[in-house]
C-alpha positions in Angstrom: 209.5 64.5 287.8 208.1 68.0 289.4 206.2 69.9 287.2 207.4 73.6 286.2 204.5 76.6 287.1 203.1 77.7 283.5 201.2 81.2 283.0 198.3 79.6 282.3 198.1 77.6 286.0 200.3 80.8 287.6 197.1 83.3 286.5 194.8 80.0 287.6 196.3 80.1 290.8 196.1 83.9 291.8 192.9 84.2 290.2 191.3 85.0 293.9 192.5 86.3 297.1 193.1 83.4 299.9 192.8 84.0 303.4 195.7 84.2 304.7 196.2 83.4 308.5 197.8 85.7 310.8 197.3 84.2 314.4 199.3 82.6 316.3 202.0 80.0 316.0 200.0 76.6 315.7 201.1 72.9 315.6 198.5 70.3 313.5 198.0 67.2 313.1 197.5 65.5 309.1 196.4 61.9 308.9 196.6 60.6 305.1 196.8 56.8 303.7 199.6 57.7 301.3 201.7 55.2 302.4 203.6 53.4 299.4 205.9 55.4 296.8 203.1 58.7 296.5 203.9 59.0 300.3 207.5 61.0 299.2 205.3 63.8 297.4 203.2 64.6 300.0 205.4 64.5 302.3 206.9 67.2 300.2 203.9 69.4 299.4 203.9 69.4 303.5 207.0 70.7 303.9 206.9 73.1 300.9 203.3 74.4 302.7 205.7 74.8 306.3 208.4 76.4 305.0 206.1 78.9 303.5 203.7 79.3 306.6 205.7 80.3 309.0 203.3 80.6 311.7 201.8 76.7 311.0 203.6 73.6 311.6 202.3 70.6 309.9 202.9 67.5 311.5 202.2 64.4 308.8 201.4 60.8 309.6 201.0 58.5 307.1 198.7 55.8 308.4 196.5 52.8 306.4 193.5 53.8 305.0 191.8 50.9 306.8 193.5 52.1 310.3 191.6 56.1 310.0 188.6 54.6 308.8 188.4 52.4 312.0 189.7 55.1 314.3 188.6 58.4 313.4 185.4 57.7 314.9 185.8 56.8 318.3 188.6 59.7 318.0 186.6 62.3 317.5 183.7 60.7 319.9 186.7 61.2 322.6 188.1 64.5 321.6 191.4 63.6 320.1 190.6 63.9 316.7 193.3 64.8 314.3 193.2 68.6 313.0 193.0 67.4 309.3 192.4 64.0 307.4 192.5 62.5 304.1 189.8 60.4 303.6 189.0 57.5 300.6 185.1 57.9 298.3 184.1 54.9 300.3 184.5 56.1 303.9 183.2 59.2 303.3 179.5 59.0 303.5 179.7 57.4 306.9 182.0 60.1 308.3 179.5 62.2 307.3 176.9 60.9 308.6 178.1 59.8 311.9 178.9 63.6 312.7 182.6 62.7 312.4 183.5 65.2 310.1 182.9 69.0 310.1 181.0 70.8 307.3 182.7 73.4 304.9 179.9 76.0 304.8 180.0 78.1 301.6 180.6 81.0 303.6 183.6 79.1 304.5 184.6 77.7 300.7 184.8 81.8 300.2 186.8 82.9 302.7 189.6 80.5 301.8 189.6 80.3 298.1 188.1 77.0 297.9 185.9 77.4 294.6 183.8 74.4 293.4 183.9 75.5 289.7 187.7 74.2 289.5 187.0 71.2 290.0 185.4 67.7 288.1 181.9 67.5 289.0 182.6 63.7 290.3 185.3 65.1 292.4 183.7 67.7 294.3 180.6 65.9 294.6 182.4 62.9 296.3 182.9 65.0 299.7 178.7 66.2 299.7 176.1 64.3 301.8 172.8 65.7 301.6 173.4 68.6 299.8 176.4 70.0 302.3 180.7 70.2 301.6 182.4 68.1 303.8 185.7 67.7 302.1 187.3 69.4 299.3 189.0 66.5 296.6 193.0 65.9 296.8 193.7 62.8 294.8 191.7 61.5 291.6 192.3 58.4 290.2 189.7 56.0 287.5 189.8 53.0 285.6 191.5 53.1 281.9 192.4 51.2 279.3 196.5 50.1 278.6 197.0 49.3 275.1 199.9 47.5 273.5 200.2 49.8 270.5 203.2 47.5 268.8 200.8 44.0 269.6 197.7 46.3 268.4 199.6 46.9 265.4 200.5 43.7 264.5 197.3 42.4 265.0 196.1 44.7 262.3 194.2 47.1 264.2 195.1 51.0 263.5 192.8 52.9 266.1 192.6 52.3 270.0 188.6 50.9 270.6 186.3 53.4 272.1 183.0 51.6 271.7 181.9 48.3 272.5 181.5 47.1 268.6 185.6 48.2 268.4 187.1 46.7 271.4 185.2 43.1 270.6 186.9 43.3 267.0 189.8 44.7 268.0 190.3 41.8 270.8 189.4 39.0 268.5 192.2 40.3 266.1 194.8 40.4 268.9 193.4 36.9 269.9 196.1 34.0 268.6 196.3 30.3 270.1 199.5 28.4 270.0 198.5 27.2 266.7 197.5 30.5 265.3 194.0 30.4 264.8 192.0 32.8 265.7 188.6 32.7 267.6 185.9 31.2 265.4 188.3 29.1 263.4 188.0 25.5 263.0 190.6 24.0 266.2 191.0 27.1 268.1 192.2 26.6 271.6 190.8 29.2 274.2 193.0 27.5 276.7 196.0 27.7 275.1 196.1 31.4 273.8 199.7 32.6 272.7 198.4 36.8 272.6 194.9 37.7 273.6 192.5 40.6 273.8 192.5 41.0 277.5 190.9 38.9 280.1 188.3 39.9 282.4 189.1 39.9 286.1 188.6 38.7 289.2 188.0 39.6 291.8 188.0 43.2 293.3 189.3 44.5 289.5 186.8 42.4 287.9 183.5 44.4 290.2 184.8 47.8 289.2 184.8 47.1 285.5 182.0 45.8 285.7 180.7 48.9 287.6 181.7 51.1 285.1 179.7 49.4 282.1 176.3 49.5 284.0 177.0 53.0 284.5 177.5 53.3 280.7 174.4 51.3 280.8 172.4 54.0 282.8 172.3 52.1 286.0 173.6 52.1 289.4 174.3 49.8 292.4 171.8 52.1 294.3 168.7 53.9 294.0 168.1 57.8 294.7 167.3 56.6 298.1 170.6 54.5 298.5 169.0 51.4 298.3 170.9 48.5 296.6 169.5 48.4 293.3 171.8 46.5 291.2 169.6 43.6 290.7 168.3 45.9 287.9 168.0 45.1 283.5 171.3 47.1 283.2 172.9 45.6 285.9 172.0 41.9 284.2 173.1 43.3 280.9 176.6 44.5 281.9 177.4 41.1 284.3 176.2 39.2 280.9 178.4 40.8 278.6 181.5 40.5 281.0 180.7 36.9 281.8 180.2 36.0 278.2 183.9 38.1 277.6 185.5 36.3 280.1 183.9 32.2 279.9 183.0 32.1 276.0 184.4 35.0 273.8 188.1 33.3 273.6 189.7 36.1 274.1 191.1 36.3 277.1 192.0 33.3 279.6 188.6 32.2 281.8 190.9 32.1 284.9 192.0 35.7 284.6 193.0 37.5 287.6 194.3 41.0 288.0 197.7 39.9 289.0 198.3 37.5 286.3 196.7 40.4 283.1 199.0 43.1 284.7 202.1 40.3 283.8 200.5 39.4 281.0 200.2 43.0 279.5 204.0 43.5 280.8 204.8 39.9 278.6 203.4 41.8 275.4 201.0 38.7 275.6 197.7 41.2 276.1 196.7 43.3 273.6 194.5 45.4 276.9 194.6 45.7 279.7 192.2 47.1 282.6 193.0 48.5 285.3 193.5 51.5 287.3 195.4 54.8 286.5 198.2 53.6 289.2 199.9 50.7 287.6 200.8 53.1 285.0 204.7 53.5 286.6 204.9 49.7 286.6 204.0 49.6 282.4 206.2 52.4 282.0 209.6 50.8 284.2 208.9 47.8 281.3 211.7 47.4 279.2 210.6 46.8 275.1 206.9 47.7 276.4 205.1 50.4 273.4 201.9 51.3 274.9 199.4 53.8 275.9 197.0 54.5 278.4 193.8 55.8 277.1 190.2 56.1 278.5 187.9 52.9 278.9 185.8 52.5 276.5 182.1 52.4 276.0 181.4 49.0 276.7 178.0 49.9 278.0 174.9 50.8 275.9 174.1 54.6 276.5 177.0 56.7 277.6 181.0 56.4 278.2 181.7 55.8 281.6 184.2 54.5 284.0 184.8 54.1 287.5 186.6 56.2 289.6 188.1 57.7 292.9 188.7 60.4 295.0 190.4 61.5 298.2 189.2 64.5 300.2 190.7 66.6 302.7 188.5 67.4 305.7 188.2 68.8 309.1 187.3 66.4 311.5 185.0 67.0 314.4 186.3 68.7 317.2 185.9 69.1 320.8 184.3 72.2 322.4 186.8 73.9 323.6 188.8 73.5 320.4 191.1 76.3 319.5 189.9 78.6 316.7 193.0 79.6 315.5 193.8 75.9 314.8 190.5 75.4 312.5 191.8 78.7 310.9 194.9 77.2 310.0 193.6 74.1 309.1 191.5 75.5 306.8 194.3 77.7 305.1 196.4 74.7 305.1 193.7 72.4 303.0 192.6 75.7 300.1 196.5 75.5 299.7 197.0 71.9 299.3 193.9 72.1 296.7 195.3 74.7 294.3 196.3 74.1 291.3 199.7 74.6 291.5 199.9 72.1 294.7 197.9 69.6 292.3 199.6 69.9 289.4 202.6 69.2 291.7 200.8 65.9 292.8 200.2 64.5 289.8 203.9 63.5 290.0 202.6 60.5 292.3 200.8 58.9 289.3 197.4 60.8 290.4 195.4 62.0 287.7 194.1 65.9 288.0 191.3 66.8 290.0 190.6 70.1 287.9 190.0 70.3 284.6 192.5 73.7 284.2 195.4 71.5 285.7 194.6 69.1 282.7 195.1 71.4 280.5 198.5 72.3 281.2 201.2 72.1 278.9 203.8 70.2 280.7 201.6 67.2 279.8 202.6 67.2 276.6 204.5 64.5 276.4 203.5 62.7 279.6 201.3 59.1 279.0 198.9 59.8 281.8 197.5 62.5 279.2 196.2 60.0 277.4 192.8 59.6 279.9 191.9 63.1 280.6 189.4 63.3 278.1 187.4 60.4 280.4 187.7 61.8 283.6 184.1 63.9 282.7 183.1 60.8 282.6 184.0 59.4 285.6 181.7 58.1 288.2 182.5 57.7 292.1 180.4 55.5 293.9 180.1 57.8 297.1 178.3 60.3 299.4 175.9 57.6 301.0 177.2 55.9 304.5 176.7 52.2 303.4 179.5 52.3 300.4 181.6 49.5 301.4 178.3 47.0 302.5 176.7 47.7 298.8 180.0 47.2 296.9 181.1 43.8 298.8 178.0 42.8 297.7 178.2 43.6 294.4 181.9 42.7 294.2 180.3 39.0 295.1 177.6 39.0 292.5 180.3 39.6 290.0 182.7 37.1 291.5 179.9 34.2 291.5 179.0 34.6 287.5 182.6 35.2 286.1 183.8 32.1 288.1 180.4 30.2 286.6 179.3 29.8 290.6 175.8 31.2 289.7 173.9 32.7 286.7 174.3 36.7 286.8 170.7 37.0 287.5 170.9 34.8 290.0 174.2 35.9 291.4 172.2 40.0 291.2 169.2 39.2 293.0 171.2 37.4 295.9 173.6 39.8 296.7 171.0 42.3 295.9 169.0 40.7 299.0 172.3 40.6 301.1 172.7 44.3 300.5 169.1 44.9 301.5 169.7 43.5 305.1 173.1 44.9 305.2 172.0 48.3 304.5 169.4 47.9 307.2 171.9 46.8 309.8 174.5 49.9 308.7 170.8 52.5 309.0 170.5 50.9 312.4 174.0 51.6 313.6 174.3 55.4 312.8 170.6 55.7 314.3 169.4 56.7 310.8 165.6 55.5 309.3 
């Protein structure tokens, strides 16, 4: 459902002058990956943005993310490069650093109302490679916790978990096998649960949780020099406490994928569940389904975190002889897809805000995805380094091999933390970087 314009975003929105352009009548070219049911609301916001610029066309093509991130590359390399492009957190850093993408100087940010300050820290940062703007966030989306508040309930649990200590109690209440017994009791069946905690998943699902507790450990999958440094103590700690979730605890099934929690959680079998932010219009379409989304908790040891994602919006490189007046409308056509009003609008494809102001409005009231805004400051986006995808395949792997009982998680770390090593060398090697 569209969102109505408050005051509050209104006086947000004109709070600065944007450049408006006054050339010529140009024709450009926007590439996104919005391709399944949040493609209808961009296409929108496009055709809002042309029917309001009358002296821009915007020509949108929805294409797979996987598609741009092979082509854009050679594209610009030959000259016929799109004018803009939405790009994912993991693509990012090599765009950047493969000269495929133009940067925003701050001169630039100025002249076209683009202000840093509106936005989540995570966000903004996720389009900055050594220390320059390269793309200004569109989309925002992080990993959160569904609750069954009716199974919660019954289970005799009255808050939603936040910390470690309260999910683990709160799952071992919601835990019941066929019989009735709970985990712990004399006879209880883990393979034969009738409601359960949640289970802890595999495979790409199962690495991003796991992500997000060793960054609520402190830790990282790289160092401050990109290196793969997930074979690390808080790295060993998280994989051990999610492997001893999933294989031991009882409360959840040991086979757990994301597909079969998702129709578990739909069941009103799973007390949790994790996942992302986007599954939300599936849980809400669920006939007899009371639940809420709310931020991860702290399952780490030092600080609430989560994982998360962004999409930016960037120029791409250009050749020489490229027409000025098309980077000046592509510019005005990018500060005006970033303003608050155009994101507030955006939401309405299940997105979650990428400025803290749109959060605040009140025609979220009553809407679930309200529920997780107090996490997104603490969102984390691995991003800005070239070698994204190499580093998380490997640690997707590492995580993979323990919860499926493959390999210990040290082991299963310091393997994938080798594979990384090498593949990190070859990736240097391939953008002619040292």
């Amino acid at each position: 459902m569209p969102h109505r314009m408050t005051l509050t975003l209104a006086l947000a929105l004109f709070s600065g002058a944007l450049a408006q352009y006054s050339g010529p009548r140009v024709t450009l070219t926007y590439v996104h990956g919005f391709t399944g049911p949040d493609r209808p609301v961009m296409e929108n916001l496009v055709k809002q943005f042309n029917d309001t610029h009358p002296n821009i066309v915007v020509r949108s093509q929805a294409t797979p993310w996987a598609t741009t991130y092979q082509q854009l590359p050679s594209l610009t390399a030959a000259g016929r490069a799109p004018d803009v492009v939405a790009y994912t957190e993991e693509v990012v850093g090599r765009y950047m650093a493969s000269n495929a993408v133009t940067e925003l100087t701050p001169a630039t940010l100025r002249q076209y109302g683009i202000d840093q300050a509106r936005f989540y820290p995570a966000n903004w940062n996720a389009g900055v490679y050594n220390g320059k703007t390269y793309g200004v966030p569109v989309n925002n989306a992080l990993m959160v916790m569904f609750v069954n508040t009716d199974l919660l309930q019954k289970s005799g649990v009255s808050k939603v978990p936040t910390t470690r200590a309260e999910y683990l109690a709160a799952a071992r209440a919601c835990t019941t096998d066929r019989a009735g017994r709970k985990p712990g009791q004399a006879g209880f069946d883990p393979k034969g649960l009738q409601t359960w905690g949640a289970g802890i998943p595999t495979p790409w699902m199962g690495g991003t949780l796991a992500y997000s507790v060793l960054r609520s450990n402190g830790g990282d999958i790289v160092d401050k020099n990109y290196n793969a440094a997930f074979n690390s103590p808080e790295a060993l700690e998280a994989l051990t406490f999610l492997t001893d979730l999933r294989l031991r605890s009882g409360t959840g099934p040991a086979d757990a994928t994301e597909a079969s929690e998702i129709t578990a959680f739909r069941q009103g079998k799973a007390c949790f569940n994790f996942n992302g932010i986007w599954v939300l219009p599936q849980y809400q379409g669920q006939q007899g389904l009371k639940f809420q989304a709310a931020p991860l908790p702290q399952l780490g040891t030092k600080r609430p975190a989560t994982w998360g994602a962004s999409v930016q919006l960037g120029l791409p490189r250009q050749r020489a002889n490229y027409d000025p007046n098309k980077t000046a409308a592509a510019l005005t056509f990018v500060s005006w897809m970033t303003q608050p009003r155009q994101n507030l609008a955006w939401t309405a494809s299940g997105a979650v805000p990428t400025q803290p102001g749109v959060a605040r409005d009140p025609s979220y009231k009553t809407n679930p995805i309200s529920g997780v805004f107090s996490g997104l400051k603490d969102t984390y986006i691995p991003t800005g380094w070239p070698w994204v995808s190499q580093v998380r395949a490997s640690w997707d792997r590492a995580v993979e091999s323990a919860f499926l009982g493959k390999k210990s998680p040290q082991q299963a770390l310091q393997d994938e933390a080798a594979q990384a090593a090498k593949d990190i060398a070859q990736a240097k090697q391939s953008l002619n970087l040292k």
